[in-house]
N, C-alpha and C positions, 0 to 999 in steps of 0.2 A: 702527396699520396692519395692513391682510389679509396674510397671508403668501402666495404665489402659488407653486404648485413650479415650482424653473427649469427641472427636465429631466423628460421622461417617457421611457418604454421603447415602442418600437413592432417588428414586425419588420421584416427587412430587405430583403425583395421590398418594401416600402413607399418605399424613397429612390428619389430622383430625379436625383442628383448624387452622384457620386463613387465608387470602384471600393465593391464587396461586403466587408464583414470576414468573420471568418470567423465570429464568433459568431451563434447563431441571432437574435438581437436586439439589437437599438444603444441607449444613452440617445439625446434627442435635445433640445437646449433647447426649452422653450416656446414662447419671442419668436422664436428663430432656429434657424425650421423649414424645411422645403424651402419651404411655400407662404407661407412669409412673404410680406408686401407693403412691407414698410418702405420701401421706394424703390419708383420706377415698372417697375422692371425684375424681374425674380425674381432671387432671388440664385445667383450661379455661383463659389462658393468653400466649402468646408467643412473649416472649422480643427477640431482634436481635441482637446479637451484632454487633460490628465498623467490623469486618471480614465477617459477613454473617451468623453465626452460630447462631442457633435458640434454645431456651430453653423455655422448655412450663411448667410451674411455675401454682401455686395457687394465684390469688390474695388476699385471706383472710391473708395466711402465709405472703406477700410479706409486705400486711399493718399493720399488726401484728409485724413485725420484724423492719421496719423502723417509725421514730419519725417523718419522713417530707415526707410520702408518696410517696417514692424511689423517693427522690428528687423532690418534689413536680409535678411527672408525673400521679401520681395513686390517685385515680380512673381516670380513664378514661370518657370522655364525653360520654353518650348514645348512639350518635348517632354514636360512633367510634366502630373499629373494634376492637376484643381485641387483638392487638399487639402494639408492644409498643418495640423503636429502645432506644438501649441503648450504648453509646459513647465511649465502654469499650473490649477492645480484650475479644473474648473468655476464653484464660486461664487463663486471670485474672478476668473476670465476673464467668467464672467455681466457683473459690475460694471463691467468694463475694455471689453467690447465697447460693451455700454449708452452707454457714457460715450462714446463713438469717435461712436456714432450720437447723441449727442445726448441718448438718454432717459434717464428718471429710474429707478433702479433700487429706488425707495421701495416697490415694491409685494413685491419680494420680501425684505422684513424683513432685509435684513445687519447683522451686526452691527458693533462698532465693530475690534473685532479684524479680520475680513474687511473693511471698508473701507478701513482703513491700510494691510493689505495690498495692497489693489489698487493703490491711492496709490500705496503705494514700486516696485510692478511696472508703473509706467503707463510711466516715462521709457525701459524696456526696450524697448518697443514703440512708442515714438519721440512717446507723447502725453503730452505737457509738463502737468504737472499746475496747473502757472500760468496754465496756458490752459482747462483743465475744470474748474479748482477756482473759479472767481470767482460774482461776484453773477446772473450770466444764466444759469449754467450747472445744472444739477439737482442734480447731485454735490455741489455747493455746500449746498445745503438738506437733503440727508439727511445731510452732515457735522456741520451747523448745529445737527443736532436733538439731538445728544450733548452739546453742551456745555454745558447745563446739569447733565446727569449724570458725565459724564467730563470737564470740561473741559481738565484738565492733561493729558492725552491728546490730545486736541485742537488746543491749542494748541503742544504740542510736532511734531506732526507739521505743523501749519500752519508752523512755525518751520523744519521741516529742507527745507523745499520752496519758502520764501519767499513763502509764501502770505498775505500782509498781511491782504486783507479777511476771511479765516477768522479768523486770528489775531486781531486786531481784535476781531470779534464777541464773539468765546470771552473777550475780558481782562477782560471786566466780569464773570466768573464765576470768574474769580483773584483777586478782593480781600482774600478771609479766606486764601487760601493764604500756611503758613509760608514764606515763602523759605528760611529757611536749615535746610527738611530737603530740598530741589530734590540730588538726588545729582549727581556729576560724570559719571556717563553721561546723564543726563538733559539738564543744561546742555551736552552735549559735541552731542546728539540735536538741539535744536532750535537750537542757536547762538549765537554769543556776542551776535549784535544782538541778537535776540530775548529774551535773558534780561536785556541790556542796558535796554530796553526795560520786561519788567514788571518788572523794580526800580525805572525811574523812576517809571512808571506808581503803582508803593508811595509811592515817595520823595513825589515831588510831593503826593498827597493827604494825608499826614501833615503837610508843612510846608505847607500852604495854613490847615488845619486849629486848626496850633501856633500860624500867624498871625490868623486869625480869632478866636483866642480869648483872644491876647494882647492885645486891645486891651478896655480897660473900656468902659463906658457911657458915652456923653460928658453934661457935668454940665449940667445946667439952671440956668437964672435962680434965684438966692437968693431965698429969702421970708422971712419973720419965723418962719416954723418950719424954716425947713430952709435953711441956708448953706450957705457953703462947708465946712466942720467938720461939719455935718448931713450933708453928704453922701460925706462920706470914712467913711461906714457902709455904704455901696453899690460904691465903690471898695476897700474891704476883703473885702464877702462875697467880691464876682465874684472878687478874686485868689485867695481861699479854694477855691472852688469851681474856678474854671479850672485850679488848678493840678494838682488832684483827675483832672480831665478830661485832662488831659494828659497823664498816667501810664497812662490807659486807651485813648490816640488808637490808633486800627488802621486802615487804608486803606479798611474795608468798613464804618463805623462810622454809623448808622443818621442821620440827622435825628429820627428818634423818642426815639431812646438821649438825643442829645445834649440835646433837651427836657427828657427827666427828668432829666438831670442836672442842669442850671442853673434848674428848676423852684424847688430849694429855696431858691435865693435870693431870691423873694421873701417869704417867712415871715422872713423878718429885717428887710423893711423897714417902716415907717409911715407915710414921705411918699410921696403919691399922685403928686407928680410925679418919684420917683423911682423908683417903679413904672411908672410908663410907660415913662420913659426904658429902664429894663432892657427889656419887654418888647418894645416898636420892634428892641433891640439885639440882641436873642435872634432874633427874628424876621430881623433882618438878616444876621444869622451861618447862621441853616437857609436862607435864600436861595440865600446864599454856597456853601452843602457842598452842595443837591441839586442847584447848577447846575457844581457841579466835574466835569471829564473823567472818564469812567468805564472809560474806554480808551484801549489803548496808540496 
């Protein structure tokens, strides 16, 4: 992604909205300028943020968007100007406003640290992160795109907001994750569901895993070279070799891996109906694990 700057500097005979500061020039957001257009109306409010940076906003949109009137600031008293200082860094009010309006904040490259901030400062200003964090929403896709890199990050913050579909997404990039180096602020951060959750998420694909590999090759029709006694040489590899494989079972564990493992059992065998047999079985067990849940 392009980086975009979110603020520029212009001076201050330039505004169009809201009393003079005193400095000879203001930052002013890119997106949320006087001449914005993002609504049909020009906008008649200019919040401040904690750095200086001025963003000139709708407040129909603002009250629209928050349940506690951006934190119980808005509306404004009559007799006040409409600005209105808000406690919040620019790049991370950048995010927070975007997200109030709907838009995607992808163009100005935040990173995952400024996103989770915005996250946790969203319910301040009354926008329920359950609400801009889902599948329709933009936020959702530029949170999405970290969890491949940061996933435990990810899903811990999807966890302390009760963000399921985030969560969700992100679990399939927790398979190879130790659980038990997860610290107790971490487990305390995203929640006991949630942690409840990718351990079963572990749990289950292990004992699916333990059970598909518990079972042997089922036996074929006797022939004049291969009985029943011929074929308790195929029921001996596979328990040889399975049990090999079950020492190594990990929740993230490949259908490729699991091929080469059970690969060498056939070099032990001779009867050609016993090789089939295994490979049918083998083949039915990679079926089995690449059609397992890969999420919580």
């Amino acid at each position: 992604m392009s980086r975009h700057p979110a603020t520029s500097t212009i001076r201050i005979q330039d505004q169009q909205l809201g009393p003079p500061l005193a400095a000879d020039s203001v930052s002013i957001s890119t997106t949320f300028h006087a001449q914005n257009r993002l609504r049909d109306q020009p906008p008649n409010i200019v919040l401040v943020a904690a750095d200086g940076v001025q963003f000139y906003a709708h407040l129909s949109t603002l009250l629209a968007s928050s349940v506690n009137g951006f934190g119980g600031k808005l509306p404004l008293p009559s007799d006040r100007d409409a600005l209105l200082h808000v406690p919040i860094s620019s790049d991370i009010f950048n995010i927070i406003l975007l997200t109030a309006y709907r838009l995607s904040c992808a163009d100005f490259s935040p990173s995952f640290e400024q996103l989770r901030a915005a996250v946790n400062l969203m319910p301040m200003l009354g926008l329920p992160p359950s609400t801009y964090v889902t599948h329709d929403q933009p936020l959702y896709a530029v949170l999405l795109s970290y969890a491949s890199h940061n996933p435990f990050d990810v899903y811990i913050l999807a966890g302390s907001h009760d963000l399921f579909a985030l969560a969700q997404a992100t679990s399939s990039h927790l398979l190879s994750k130790q659980l038990d180096t997860i610290s107790d602020e971490e487990a305390v951060a995203m929640g006991s569901v949630y942690l409840k959750r990718l351990f079963l998420l572990h749990h289950n694909r292990t004992k699916t895993l333990q059970r598909l590999l518990g079972v042997p090759p089922p036996p074929h029709e006797g022939t004049t070279t291969c009985g029943s006694r011929g074929q308790q040489q195929l029921t001996s590899a596979w328990a040889h070799t399975s049990a090999s494989i079950l020492w190594q079972i990990r929740p993230d564990l490949s259908t490729f891996a699991i091929q080469s493992m059970l690969r060498p059992v056939e070099a032990e065998l001779t009867c050609e109906r016993c090789l089939t047999a295994l490979r049918a079985h083998s083949q039915f067990i990679i079926s089995e694990w690449a059609a397992e849940k890969l999420t919580i």
